[in-house]
Biopython code that builds the backbone (N, CA, C, O; Angstrom):
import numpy as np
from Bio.PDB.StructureBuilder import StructureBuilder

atoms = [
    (1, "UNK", "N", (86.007, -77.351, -68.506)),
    (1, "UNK", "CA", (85.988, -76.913, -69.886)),
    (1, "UNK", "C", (84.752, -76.057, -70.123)),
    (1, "UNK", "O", (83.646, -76.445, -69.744)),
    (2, "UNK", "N", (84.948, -74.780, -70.810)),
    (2, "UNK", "CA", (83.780, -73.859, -71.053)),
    (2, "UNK", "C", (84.011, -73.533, -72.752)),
    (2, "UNK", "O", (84.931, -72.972, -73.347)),
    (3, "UNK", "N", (82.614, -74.215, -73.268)),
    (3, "UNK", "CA", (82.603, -73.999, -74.378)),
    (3, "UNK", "C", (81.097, -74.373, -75.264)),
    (3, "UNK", "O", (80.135, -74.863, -74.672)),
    (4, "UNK", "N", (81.071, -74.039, -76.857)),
    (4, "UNK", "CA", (79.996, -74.827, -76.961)),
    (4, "UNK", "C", (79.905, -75.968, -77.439)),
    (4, "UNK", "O", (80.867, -76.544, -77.947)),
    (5, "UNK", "N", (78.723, -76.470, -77.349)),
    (5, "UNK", "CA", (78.692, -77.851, -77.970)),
    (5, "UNK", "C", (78.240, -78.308, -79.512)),
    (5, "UNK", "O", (78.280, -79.399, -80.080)),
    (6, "UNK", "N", (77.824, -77.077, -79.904)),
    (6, "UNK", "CA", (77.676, -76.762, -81.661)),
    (6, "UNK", "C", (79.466, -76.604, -82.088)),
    (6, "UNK", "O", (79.875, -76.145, -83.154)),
    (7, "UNK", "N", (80.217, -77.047, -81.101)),
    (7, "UNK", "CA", (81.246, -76.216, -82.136)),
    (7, "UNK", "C", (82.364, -77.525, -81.913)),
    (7, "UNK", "O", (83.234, -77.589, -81.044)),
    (8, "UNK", "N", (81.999, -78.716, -83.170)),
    (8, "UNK", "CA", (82.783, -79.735, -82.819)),
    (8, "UNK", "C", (84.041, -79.500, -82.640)),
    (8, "UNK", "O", (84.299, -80.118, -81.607)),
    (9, "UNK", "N", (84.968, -79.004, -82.989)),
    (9, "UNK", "CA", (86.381, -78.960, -82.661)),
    (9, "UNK", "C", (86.708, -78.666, -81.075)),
    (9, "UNK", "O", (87.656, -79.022, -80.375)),
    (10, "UNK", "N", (85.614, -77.921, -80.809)),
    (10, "UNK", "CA", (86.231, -77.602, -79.178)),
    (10, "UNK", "C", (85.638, -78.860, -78.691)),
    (10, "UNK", "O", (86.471, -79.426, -77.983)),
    (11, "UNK", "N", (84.422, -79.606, -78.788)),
    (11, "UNK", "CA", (84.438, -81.428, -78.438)),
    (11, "UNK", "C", (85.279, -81.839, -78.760)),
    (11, "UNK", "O", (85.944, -82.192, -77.786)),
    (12, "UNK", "N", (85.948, -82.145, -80.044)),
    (12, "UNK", "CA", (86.985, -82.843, -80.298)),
    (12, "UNK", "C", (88.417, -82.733, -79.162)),
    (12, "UNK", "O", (89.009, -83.664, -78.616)),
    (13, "UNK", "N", (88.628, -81.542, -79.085)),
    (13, "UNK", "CA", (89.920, -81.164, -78.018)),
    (13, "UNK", "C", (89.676, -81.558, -76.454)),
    (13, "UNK", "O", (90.536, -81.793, -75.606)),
    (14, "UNK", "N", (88.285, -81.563, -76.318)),
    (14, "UNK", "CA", (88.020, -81.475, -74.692)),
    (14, "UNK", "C", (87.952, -82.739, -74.377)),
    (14, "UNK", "O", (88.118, -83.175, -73.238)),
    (15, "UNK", "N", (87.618, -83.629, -75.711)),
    (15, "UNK", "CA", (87.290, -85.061, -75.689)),
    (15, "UNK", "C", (88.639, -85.976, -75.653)),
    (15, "UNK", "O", (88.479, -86.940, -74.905)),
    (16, "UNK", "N", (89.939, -85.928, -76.272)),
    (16, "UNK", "CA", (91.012, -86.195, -76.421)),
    (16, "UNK", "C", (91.934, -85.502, -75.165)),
    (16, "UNK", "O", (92.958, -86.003, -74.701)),
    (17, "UNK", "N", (91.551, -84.723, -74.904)),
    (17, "UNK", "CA", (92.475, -84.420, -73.704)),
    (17, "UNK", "C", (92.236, -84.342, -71.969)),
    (17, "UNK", "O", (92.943, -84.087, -70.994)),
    (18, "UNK", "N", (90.603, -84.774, -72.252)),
    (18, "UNK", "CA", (90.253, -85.463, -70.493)),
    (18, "UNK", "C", (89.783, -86.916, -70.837)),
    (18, "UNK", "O", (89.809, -87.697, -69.886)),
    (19, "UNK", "N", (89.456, -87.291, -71.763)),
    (19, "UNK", "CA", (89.030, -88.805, -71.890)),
    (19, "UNK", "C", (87.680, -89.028, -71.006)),
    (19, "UNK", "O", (87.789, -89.596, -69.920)),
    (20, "UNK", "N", (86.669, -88.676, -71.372)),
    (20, "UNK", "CA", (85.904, -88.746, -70.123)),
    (20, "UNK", "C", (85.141, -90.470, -70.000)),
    (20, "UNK", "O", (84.682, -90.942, -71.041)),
    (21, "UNK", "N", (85.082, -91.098, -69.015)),
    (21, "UNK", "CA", (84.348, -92.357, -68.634)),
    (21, "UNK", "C", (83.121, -92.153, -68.725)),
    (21, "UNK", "O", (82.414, -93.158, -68.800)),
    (22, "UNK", "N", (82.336, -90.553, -68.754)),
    (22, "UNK", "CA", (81.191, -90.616, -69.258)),
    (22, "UNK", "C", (80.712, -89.654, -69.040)),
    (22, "UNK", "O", (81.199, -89.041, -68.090)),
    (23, "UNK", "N", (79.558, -89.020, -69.758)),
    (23, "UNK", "CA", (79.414, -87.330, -70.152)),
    (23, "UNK", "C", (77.677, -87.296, -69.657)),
    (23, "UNK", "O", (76.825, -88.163, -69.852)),
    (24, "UNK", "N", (77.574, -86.259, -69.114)),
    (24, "UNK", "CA", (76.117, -86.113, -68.463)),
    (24, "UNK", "C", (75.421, -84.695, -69.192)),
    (24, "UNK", "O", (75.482, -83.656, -68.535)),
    (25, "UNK", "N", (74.736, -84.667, -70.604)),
    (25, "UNK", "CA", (74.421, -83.907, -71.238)),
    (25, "UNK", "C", (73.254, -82.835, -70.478)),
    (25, "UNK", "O", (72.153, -83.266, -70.135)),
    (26, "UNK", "N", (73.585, -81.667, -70.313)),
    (26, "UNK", "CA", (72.295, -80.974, -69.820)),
    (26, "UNK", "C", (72.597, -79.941, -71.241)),
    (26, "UNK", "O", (71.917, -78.915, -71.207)),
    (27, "UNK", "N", (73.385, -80.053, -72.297)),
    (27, "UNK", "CA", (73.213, -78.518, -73.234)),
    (27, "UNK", "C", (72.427, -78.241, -74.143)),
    (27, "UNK", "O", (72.700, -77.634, -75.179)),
    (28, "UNK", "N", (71.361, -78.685, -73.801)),
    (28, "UNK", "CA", (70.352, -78.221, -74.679)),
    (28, "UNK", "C", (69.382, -77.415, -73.673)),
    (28, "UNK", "O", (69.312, -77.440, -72.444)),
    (29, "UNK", "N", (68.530, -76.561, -74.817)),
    (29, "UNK", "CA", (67.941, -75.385, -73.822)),
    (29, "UNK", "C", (66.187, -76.184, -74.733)),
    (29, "UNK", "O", (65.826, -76.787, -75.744)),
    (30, "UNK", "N", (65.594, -75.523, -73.292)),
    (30, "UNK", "CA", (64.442, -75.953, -73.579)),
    (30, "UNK", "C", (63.497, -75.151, -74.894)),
    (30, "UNK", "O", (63.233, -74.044, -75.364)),
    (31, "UNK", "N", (63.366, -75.887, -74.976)),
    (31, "UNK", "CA", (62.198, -75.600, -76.560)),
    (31, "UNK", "C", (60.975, -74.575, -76.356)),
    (31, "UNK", "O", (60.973, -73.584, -77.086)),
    (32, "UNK", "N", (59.994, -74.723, -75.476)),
    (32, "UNK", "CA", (59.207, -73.553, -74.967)),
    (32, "UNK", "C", (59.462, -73.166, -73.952)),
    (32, "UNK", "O", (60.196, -73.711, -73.128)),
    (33, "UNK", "N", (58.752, -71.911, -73.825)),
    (33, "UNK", "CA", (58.145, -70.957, -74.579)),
    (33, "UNK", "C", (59.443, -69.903, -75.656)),
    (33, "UNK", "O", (59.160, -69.391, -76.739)),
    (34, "UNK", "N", (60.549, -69.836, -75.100)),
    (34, "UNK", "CA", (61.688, -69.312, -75.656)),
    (34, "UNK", "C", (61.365, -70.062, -77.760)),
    (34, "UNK", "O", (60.745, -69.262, -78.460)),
    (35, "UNK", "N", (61.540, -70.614, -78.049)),
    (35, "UNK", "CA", (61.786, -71.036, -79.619)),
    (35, "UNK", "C", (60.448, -70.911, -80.223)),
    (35, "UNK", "O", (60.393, -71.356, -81.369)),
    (36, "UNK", "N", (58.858, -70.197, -79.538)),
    (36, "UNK", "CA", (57.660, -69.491, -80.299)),
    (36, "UNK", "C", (57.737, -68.114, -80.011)),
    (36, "UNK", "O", (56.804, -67.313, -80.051)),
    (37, "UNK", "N", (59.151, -67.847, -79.657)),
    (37, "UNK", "CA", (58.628, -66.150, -79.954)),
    (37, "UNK", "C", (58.580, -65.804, -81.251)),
    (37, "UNK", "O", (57.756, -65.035, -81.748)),
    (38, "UNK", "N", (59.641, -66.481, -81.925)),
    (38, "UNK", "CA", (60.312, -66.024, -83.439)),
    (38, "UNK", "C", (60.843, -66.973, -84.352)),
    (38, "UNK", "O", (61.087, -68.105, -83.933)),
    (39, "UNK", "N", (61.045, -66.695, -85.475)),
    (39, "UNK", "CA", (61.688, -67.891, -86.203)),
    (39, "UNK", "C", (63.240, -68.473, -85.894)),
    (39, "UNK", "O", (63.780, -69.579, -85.919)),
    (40, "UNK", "N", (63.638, -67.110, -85.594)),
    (40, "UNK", "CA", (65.034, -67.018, -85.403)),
    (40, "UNK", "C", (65.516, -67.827, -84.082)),
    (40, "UNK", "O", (66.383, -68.693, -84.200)),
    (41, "UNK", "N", (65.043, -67.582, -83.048)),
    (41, "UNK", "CA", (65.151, -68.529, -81.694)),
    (41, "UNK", "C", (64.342, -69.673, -82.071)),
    (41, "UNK", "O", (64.439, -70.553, -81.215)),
    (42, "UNK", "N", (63.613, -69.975, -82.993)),
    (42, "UNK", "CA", (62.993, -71.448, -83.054)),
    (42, "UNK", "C", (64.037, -71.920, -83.951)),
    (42, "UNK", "O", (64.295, -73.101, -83.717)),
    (43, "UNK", "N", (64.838, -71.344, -85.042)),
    (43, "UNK", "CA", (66.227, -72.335, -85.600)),
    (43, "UNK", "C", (67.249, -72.252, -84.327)),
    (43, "UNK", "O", (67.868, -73.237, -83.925)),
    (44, "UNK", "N", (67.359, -70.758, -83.657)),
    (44, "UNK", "CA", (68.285, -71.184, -82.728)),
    (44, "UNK", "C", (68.587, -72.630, -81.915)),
    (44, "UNK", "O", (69.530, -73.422, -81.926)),
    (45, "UNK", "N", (66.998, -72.548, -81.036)),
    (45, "UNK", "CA", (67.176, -73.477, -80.181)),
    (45, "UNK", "C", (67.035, -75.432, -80.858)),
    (45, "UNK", "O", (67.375, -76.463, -80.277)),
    (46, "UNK", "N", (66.543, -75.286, -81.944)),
    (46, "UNK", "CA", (66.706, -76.190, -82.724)),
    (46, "UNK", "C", (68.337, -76.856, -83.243)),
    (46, "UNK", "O", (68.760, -78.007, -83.132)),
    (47, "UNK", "N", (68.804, -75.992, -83.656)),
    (47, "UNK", "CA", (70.336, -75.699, -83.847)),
    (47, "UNK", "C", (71.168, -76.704, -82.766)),
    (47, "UNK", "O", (71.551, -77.873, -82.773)),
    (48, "UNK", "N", (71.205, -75.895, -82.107)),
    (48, "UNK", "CA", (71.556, -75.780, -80.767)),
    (48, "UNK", "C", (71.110, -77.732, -80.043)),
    (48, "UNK", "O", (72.050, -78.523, -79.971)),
    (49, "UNK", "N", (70.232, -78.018, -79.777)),
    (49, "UNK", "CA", (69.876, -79.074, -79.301)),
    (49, "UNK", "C", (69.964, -80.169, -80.046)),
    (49, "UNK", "O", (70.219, -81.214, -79.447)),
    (50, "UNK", "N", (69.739, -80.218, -81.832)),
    (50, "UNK", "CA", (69.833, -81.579, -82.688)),
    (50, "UNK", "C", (71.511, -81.435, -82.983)),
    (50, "UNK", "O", (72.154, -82.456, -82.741)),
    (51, "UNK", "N", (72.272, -80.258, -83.484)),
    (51, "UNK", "CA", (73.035, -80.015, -84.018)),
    (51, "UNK", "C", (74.260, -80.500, -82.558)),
    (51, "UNK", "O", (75.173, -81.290, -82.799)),
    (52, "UNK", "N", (74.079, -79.898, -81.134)),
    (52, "UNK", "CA", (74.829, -79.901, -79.785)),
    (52, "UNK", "C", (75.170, -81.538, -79.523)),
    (52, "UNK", "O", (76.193, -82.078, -79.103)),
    (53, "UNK", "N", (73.768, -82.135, -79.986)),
    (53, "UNK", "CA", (73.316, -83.478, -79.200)),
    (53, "UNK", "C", (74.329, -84.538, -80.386)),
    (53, "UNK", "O", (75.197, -85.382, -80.164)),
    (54, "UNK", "N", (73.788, -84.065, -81.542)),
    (54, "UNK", "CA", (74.821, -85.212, -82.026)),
    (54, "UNK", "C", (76.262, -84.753, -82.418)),
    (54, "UNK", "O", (76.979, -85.544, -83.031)),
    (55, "UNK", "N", (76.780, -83.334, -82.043)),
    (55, "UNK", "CA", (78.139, -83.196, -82.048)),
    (55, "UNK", "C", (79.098, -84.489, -80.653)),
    (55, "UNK", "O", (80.094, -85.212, -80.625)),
    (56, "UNK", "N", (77.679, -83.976, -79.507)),
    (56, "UNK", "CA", (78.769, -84.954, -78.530)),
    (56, "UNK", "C", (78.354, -86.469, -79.177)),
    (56, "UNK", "O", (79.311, -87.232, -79.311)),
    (57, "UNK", "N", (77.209, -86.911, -79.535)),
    (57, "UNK", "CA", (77.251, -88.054, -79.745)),
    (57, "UNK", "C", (78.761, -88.488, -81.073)),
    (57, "UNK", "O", (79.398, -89.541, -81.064)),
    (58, "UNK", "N", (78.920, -87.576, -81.839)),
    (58, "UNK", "CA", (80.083, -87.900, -82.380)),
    (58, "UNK", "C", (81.184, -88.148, -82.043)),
    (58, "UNK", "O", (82.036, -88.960, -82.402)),
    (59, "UNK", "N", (81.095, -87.101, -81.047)),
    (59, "UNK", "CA", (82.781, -86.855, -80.336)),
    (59, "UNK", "C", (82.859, -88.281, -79.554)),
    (59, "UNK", "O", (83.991, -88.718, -79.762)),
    (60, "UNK", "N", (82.354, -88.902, -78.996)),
    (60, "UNK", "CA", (82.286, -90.276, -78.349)),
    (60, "UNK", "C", (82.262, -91.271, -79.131)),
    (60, "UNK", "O", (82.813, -92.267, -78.662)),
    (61, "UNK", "N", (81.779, -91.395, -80.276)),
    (61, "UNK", "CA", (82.350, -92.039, -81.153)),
    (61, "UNK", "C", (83.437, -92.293, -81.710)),
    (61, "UNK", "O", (83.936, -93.404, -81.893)),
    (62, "UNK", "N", (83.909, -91.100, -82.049)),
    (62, "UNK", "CA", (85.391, -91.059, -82.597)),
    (62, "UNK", "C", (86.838, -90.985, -81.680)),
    (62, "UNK", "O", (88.026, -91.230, -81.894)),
    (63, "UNK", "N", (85.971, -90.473, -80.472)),
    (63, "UNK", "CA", (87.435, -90.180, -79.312)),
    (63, "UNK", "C", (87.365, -91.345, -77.873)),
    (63, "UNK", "O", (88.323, -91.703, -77.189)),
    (64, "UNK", "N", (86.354, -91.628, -77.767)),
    (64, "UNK", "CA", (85.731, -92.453, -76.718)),
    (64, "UNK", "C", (84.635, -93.033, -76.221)),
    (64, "UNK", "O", (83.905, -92.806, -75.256)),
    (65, "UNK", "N", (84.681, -94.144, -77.416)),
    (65, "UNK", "CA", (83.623, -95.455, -77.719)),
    (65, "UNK", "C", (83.159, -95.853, -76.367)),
    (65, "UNK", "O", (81.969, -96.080, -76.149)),
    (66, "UNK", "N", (84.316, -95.966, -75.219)),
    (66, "UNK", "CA", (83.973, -97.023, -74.119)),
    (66, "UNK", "C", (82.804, -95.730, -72.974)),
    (66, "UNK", "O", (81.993, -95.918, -72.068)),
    (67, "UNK", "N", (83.213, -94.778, -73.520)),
    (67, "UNK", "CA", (82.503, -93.170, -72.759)),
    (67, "UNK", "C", (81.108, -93.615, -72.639)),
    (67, "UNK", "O", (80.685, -94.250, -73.606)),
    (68, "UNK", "N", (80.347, -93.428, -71.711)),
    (68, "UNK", "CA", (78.948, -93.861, -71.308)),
    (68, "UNK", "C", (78.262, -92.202, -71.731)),
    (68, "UNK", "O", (78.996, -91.257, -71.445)),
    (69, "UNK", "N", (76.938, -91.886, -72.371)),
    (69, "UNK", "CA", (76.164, -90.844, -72.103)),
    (69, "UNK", "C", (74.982, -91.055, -71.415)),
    (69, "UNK", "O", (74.138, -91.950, -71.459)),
    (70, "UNK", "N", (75.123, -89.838, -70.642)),
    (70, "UNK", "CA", (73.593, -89.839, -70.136)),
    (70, "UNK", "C", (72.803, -88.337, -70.742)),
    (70, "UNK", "O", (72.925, -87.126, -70.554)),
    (71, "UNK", "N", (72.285, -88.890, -71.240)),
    (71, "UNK", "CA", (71.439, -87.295, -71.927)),
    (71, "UNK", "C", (69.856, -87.395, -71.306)),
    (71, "UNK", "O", (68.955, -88.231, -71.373)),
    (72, "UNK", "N", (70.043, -85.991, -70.628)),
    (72, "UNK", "CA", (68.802, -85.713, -69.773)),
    (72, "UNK", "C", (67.427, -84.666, -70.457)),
    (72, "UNK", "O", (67.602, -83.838, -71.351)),
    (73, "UNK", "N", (66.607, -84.844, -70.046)),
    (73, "UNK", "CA", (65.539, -83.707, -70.745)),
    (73, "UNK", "C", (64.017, -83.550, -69.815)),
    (73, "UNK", "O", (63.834, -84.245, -68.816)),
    (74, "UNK", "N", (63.436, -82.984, -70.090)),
    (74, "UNK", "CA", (62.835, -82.019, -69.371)),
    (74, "UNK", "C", (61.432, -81.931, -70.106)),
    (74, "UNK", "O", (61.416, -81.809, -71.330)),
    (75, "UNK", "N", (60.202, -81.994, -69.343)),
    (75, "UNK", "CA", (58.880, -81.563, -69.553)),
    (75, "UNK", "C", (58.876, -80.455, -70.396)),
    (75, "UNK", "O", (58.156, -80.540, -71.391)),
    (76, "UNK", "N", (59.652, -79.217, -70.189)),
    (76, "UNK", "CA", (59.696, -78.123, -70.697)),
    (76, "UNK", "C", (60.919, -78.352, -71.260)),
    (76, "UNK", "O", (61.871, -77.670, -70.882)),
    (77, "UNK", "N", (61.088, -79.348, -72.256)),
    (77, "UNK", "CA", (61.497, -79.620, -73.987)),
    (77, "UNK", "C", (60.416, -80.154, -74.668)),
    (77, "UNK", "O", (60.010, -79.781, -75.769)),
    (78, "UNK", "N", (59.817, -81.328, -73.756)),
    (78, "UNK", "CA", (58.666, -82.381, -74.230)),
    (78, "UNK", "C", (57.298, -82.023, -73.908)),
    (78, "UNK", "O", (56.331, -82.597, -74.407)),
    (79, "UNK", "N", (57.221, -81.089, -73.087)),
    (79, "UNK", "CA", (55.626, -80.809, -72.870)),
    (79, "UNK", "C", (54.799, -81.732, -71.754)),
    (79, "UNK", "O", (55.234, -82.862, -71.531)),
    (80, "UNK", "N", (54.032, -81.431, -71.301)),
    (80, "UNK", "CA", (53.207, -82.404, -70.413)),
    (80, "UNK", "C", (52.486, -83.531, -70.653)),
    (80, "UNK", "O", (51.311, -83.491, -71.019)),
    (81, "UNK", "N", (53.084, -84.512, -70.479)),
    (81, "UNK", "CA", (51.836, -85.697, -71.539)),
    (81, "UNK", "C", (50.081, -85.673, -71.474)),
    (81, "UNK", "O", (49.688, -84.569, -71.098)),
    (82, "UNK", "N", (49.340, -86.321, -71.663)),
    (82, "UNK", "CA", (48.323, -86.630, -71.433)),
    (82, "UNK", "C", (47.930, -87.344, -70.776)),
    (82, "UNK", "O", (46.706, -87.320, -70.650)),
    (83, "UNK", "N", (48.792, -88.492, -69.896)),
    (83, "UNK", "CA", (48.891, -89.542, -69.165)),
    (83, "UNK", "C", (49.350, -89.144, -68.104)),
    (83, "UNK", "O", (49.881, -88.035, -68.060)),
    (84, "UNK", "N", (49.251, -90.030, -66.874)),
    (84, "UNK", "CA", (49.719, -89.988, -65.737)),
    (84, "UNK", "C", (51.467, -90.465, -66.174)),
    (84, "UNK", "O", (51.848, -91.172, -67.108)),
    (85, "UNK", "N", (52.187, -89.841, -65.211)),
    (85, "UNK", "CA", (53.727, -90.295, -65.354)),
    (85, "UNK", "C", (53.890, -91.061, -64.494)),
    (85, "UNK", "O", (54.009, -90.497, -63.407)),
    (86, "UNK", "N", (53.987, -92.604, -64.438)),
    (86, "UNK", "CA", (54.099, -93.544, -63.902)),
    (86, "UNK", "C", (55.471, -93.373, -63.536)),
    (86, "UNK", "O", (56.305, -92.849, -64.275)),
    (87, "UNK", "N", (55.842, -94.099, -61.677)),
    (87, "UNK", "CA", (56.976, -93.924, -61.366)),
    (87, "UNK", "C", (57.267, -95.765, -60.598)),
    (87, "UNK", "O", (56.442, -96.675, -60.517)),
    (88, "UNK", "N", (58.340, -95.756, -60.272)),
    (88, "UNK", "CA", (58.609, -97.322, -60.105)),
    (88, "UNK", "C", (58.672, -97.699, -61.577)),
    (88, "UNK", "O", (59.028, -97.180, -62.635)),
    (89, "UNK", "N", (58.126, -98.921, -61.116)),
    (89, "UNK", "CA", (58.077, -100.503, -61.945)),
    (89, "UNK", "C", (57.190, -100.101, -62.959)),
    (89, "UNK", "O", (57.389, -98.888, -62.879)),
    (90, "UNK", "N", (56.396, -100.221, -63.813)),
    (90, "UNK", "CA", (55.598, -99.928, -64.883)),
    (90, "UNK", "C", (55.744, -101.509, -65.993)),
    (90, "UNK", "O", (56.683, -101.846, -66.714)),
    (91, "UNK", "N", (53.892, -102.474, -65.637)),
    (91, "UNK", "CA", (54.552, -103.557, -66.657)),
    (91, "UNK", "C", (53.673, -103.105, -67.929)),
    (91, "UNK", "O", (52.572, -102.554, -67.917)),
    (92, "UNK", "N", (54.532, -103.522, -69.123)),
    (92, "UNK", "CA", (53.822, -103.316, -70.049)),
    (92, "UNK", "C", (53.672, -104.623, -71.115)),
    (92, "UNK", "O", (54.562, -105.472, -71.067)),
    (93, "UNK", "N", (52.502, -104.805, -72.125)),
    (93, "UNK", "CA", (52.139, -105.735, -72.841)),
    (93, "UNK", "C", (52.284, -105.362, -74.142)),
    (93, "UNK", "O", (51.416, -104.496, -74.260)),
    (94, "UNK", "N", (52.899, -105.480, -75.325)),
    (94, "UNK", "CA", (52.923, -104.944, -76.419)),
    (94, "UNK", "C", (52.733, -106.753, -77.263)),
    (94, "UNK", "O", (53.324, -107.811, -77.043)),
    (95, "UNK", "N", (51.938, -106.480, -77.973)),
    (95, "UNK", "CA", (51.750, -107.824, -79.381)),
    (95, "UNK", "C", (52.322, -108.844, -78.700)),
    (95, "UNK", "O", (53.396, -109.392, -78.949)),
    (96, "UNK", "N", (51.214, -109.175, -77.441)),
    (96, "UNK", "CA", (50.706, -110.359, -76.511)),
    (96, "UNK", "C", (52.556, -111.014, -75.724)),
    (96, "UNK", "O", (52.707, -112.174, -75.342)),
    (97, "UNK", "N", (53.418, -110.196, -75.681)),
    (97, "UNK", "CA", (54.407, -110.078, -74.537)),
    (97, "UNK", "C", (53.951, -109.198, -73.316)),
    (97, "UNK", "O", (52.986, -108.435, -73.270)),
    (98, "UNK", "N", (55.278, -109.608, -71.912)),
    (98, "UNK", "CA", (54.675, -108.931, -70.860)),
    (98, "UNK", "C", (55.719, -108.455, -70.526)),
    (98, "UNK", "O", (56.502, -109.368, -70.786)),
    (99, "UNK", "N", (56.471, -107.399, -69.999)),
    (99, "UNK", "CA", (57.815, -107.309, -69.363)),
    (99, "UNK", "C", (57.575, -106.153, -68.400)),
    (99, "UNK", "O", (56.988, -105.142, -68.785)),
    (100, "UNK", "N", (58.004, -106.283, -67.199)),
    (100, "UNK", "CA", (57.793, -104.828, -66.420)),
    (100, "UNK", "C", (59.064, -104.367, -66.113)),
    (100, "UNK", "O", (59.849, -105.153, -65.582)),
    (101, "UNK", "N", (59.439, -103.112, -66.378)),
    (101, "UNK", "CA", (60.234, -102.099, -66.621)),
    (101, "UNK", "C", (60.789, -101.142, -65.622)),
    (101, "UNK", "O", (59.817, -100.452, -65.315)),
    (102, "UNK", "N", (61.723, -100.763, -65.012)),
    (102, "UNK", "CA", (62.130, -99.865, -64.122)),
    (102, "UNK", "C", (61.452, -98.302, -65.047)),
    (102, "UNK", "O", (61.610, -97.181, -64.562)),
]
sb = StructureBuilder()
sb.init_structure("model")
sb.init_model(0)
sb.init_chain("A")
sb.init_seg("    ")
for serial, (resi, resn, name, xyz) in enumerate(atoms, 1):
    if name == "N":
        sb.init_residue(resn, " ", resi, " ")
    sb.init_atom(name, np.array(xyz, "f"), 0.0, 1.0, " ", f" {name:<3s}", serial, name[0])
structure = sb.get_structure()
């Protein structure tokens, strides 16, 4: 299926007529440097990523509850933290609990 994802009706059709077991979101475009050139590509890509993200989150709602998402994203949406990016196990303590985390 080739289409966009701002444009619920073509989710709606693609969603009802493959049924998917579960959808692996890459359609959103990254946020910098592309959305500070201008205002216009900063509503674009805004558009585009809040508006894309919860069209499919709808369409799975309404067409296929049992549908798993995986929605993926990228340094260059989120930026580089300030922290080291811990990989493995990671335990953490929040208001004197302990749980360590994949």
């Amino acid at each position: 299926y080739i289409g966009d994802i701002c444009d619920f009706e073509f989710l709606s059709e693609t969603f009802k007529s493959f049924e998917p077991d579960s959808v692996v979101h890459f359609g959103e475009q990254r946020s910098a440097p592309y959305s500070m050139i201008d205002r216009s590509r900063a509503v674009f890509t805004q558009n585009n990523n809040v508006i894309g993200t919860l069209n499919v989150l709808f369409a799975i709602k309404e067409y296929r509850e049992e549908c798993h998402l995986v929605k993926l994203g990228t340094m260059g949406e989120y930026g580089t933290p300030n922290i080291d990016i811990e990989e493995g196990y990671i335990t953490i303590t929040h208001n004197g609990r302990t749980d360590t985390l994949p």
